[in-house]
N, C-alpha and C positions, 0 to 999 in steps of 0.2 A: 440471374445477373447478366445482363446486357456485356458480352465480351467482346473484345478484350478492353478495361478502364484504368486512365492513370489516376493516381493521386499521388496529390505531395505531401508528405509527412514534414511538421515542423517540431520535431523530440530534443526539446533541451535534454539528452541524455548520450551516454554512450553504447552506441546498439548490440544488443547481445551481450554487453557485461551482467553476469550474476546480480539481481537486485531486483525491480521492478519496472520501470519504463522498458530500459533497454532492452530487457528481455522481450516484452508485450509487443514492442514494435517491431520486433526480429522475427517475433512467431508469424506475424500480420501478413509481415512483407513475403516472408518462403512461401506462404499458403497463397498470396497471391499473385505472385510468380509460375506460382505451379500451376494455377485456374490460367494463366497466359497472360498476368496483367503485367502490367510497369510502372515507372514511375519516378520519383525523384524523393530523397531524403537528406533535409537540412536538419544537422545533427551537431554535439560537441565533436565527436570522434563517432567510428564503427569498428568495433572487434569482430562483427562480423559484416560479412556485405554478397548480397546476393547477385547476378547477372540479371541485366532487366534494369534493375536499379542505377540511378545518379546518384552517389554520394555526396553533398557538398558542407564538409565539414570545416569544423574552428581552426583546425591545423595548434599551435602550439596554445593558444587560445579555451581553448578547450579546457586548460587544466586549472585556468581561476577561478571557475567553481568550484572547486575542494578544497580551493584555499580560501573563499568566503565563507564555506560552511566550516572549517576547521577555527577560524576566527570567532564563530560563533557560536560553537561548543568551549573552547578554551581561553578565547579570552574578554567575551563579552555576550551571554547568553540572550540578552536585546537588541543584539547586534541584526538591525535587516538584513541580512545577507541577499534573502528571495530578492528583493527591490534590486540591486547591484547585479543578482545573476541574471534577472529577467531581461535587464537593460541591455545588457551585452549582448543573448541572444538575440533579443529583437534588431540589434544595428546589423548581426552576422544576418538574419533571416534578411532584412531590408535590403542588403547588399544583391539579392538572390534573386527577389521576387520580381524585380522589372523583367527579368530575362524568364521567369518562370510563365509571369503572365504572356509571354508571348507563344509560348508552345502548349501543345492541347493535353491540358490538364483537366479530372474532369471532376473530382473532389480533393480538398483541404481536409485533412486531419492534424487538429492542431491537439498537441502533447502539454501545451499550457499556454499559460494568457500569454496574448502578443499583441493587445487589439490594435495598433497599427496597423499590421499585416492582415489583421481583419476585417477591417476595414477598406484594404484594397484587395482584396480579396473579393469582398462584397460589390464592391462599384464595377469587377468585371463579373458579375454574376455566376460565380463559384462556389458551389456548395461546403457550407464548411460543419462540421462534423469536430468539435471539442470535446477534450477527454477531461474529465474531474477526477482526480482520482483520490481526492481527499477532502471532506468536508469544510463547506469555505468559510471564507472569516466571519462570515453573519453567525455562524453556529459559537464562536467562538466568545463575539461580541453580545449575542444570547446568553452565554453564560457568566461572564464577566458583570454583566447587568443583574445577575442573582448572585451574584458574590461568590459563584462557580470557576474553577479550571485557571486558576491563578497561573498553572505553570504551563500554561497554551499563554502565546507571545500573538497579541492583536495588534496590526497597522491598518488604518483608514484609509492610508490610500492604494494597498493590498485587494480591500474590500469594494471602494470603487470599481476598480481593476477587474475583477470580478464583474461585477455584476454588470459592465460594460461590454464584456463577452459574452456571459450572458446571452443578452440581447442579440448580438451578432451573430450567434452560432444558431445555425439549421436546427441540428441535433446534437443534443447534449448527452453523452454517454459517462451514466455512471457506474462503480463498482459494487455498490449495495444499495439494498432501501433504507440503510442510513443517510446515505450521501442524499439519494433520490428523493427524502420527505426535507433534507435541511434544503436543498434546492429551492423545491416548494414554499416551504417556509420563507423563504427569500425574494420569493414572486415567481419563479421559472414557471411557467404551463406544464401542466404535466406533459400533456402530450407532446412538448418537444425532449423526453426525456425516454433513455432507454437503459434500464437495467442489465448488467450484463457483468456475469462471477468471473473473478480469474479463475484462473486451471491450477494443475499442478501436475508431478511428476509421481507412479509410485513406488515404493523400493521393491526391489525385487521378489522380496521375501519379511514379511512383519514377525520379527521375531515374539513369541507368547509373552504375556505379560507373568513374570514370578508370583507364585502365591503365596501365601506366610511368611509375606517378609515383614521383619518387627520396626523396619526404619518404612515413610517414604518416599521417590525424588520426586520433589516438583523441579519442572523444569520452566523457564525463559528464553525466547529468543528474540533476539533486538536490538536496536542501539537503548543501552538501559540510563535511560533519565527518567524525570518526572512526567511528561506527557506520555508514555508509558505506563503510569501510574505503581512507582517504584516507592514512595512516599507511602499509600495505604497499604503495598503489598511488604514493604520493613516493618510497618506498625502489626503487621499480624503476625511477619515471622518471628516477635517478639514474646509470642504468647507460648508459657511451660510446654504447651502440647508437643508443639514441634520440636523439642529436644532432640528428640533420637530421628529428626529427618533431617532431610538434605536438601536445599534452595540450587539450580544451578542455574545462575544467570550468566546466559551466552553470549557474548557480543560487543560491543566498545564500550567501553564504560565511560561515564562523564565523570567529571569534578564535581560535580554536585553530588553524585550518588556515593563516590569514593567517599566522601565523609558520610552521608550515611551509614557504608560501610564499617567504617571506621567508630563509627558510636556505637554499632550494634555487636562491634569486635568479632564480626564475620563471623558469628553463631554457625553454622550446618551450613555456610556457602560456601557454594565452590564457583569459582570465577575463569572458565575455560579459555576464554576468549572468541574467536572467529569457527567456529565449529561447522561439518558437515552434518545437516541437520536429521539428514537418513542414516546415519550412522550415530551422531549421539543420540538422540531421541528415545531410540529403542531403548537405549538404558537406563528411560525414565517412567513414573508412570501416571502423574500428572502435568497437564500443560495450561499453566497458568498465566493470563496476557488481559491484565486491566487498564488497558488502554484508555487517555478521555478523548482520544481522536485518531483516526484512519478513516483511509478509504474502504479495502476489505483486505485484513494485513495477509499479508505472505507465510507468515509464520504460522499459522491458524490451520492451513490448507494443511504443510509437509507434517503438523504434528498429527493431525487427524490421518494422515497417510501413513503414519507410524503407528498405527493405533492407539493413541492417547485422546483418552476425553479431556477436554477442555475447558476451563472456567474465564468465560472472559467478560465484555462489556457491548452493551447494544450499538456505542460509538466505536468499536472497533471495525463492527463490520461485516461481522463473519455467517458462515455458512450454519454454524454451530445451533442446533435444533434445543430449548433450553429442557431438561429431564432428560432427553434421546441419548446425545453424544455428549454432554456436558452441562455448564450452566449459564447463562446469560443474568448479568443483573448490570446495574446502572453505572456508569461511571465514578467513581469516587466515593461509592457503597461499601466503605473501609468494613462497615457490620456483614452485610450480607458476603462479600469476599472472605473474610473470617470463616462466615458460616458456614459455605458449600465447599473451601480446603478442607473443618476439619470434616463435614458430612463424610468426604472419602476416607479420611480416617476411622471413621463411624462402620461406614460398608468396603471394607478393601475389596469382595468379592464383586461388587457393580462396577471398579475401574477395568476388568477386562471386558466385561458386559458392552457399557457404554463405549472403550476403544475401539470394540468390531463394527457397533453402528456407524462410531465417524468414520472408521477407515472405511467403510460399506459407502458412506454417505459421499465421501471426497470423489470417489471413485469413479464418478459420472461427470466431474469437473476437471477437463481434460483441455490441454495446451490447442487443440488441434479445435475443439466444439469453442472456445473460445473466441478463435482467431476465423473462423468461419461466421459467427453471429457479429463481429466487428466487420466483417465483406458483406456481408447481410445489409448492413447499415449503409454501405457504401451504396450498394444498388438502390436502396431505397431514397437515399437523397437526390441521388439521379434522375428518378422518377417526378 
C-alpha cells in the first residue's frame, strides 16, 4: 500500500459503540492510523476517535436514529424508518463533502447508500469502496415473489437506492457469499465484489462443555423478532421433546414475539435480556440463530468462540462449516430446524466435538486480519 492515504469514511453509525458498523469502522481506522494514514470520518457520533482522524459528526442530531428505529419496533413494524434515517445522513454528509472534496482525499468508504454523495464523489474522480453489510432488497423482493419471508419489510424505493450504488461503487465489499451471490443475483459483476468475514474477540478461557446433563440450553442472541426467525424456532420449542430444556433468548424483545411468548406460556424460556455474550454463552450448549436475513451476524462468531456448535441458516451468513461446527439448512426450514435441535439431543456427546471445531474455526477470524483485508481494498482501488 502506497503510504501514507487518506480516506473518508461516511458511517451512519456511532464509532466504536458495541454492535456492528461502529465497531468495524473503529477497527479500520486504529489499523490505519497505525500503517501512518489519515483521514476524515463523517459519522452520527464517536465514542471512540483516534489522532489522524477529522471527526465530523451529527452533534445532538445523531440521536433520531433510535428514535426512528424505536418507532418501528413499537409502534409501527412498516414503519420505513431506513428511508428517514438515510435522508438525514445524507443532508449531514452533503453539508461536509464540498469542503471534503477540496482537500486530498484519496478513497471514499461509504457505510451505506448515500448515492448523492456518490455521485459527487464520482464527478471528482474518487475511488469509492461501499460496504453491504446485509443482503439487499432484491433478495427480499425474491422471496416475497415465492410467497417467502413475509416478516422481511420490502420498499421499492430502498431497492432502487440500491442498485443506484451499486453501479457507482468501484468496489463493493461484502460480509459473506451470501450477501456476494444475492449481489450477483441482482446484476453486480462479480469482480467488482470482495468478500471479506468479520472478526471476533476470544474469551480468555472456554469453559468444557458438561456432560450427562439430563436437560439442554439452547441458546439466542439478538434483537428476537420474526426476521430472526423466532416464528419457526416457537413452533419447535413446542414439541414434548424439549420439556426438560431450556430456550435462552437474549436480547430486546419485540411486541410481536412477547405474544408469542405469551401463547407458548414461556415453556423452558428464559428471557435474560442485554447479556455478555462470553460470559453467558458458556453456560449453554447449543447456539441456535434461524435467521431469513443478515449480512454475516455477530452473534454466530462469539458463540462459536465459546465453543458452541451452531444451527443456523445459509441467509445468515456465517462462517459455520454444515456437519463441522454445526448445521446450516435454509431459511424458514421450521422441519429441518426441528431436526438438527433434536439430532443434538439424539448425540449430546458430538456438542462438545463439534464446539472445539467452531471455536478452532473462529479462531483465525480476527479484528486485526479483518481490518487489514479492508486497507487491502483501499490500496487496491488506488491502483
Amino acid at each position: 500500500m502506497r503510504a501514507p492515504i487518506s480516506i473518508a469514511h461516511f458511517a451512519n453509525t456511532i464509532i466504536g459503540k458495541p454492535g456492528n458498523i461502529g465497531v468495524r469502522t473503529a477497527k479500520i481506522i486504529k489499523m490505519h492510523v497505525a500503517a501512518g494514514g489519515s483521514g476524515y470520518c463523517i459519522c452520527r457520533a464517536a465514542a471512540v476517535r483516534e489522532i489522524g482522524y477529522n471527526y465530523l459528526d451529527m452533534g445532538w442530531m445523531g440521536h433520531v436514529p433510535r428514535l426512528l428505529n424505536a418507532a418501528n419496533i413499537y409502534l409501527n413494524p412498516r414503519f420505513d424508518h431506513r428511508k428517514w434515517d438515510l435522508r438525514l445522513f445524507a443532508r449531514h454528509s452533503e453539508k461536509h463533502l464540498d469542503a471534503l472534496l477540496l482537500k486530498s482525499v484519496d478513497v471514499a468508504h461509504l457505510w451505506d447508500i448515500c448515492t448523492d454523495s456518490m455521485r459527487a464523489l464520482a464527478r471528482n474522480h474518487i475511488p469509492i469502496v461501499l460496504d453491504v453489510p446485509v443482503a439487499p432488497f432484491s433478495y427480499v423482493n425474491r422471496l416475497h415473489k415465492t410467497g417467502r419471508g413475509e416478516c422481511l419489510n420490502f420498499f421499492q424505493r430502498q431497492m432502487d437506492l440500491e442498485r443506484a450504488a451499486f453501479k457507482l461503487a468501484d468496489i463493493i465489499i461484502a460480509p459473506s457469499n451470501f450477501v456476494a451471490e444475492e449481489l450477483i443475483r441482482d446484476g453486480v459483476p462479480e469482480q467488482k465484489i470482495r468478500v471479506i468475514a468479520f472478526g471476533t474477540c476470544m474469551p480468555e478461557q472456554a469453559l468444557p462443555t458438561p456432560s450427562g446433563k439430563e436437560q439442554l440450553d439452547f441458546a439466542f442472541v439478538g434483537i428476537i423478532n420474526q426476521r430472526k426467525g423466532m416464528n419457526e424456532l416457537m413452533a419447535c420449542w413446542r414439541q414434548p421433546a424439549f420439556a426438560k430444556d431450556r430456550l435462552h433468548l437474549c436480547g430486546r424483545l419485540t411486541p410481536s414475539v412477547k405474544k408469542l411468548l405469551h401463547d407458548s406460556n414461556h415453556a423452558g424460556i428464559v428471557t435474560p435480556g442485554f447479556i455478555d455474550p462470553f460470559q453467558y454463552l458458556q453456560q449453554c450448549d447449543v447456539f441456535v440463530f434461524p435467521s431469513w436475513s443478515e449480512g454475516s451476524a455477530k452473534a454466530i462468531y462469539e458463540a462459536m468462540a465459546c465453543g458452541l456448535p451452531v444451527i443456523t441458516t445459509h441467509s445468515a451468513g456465517s462462517i459455520v462449516r454444515h456437519g463441522v461446527d454445526g448445521f446450516v439448512i435454509s431459511a424458514g426450514d421450521e422441519v429441518a430446524l426441528l431436526e438438527h435441535m433434536l439430532w443434538f439431543k439424539r448425540h449430546p456427546d458430538q456438542i462438545a466435538v463439534m464446539g472445539q471445531q467452531a471455536r478452532e474455526r473462529v479462531r483465525t477470524f480476527t479484528w486485526d486480519l479483518y481490518a487489514q483485508k479492508v486497507i487491502d481494498v483501499y490500496a487496491e482501488v488506488c491502483r
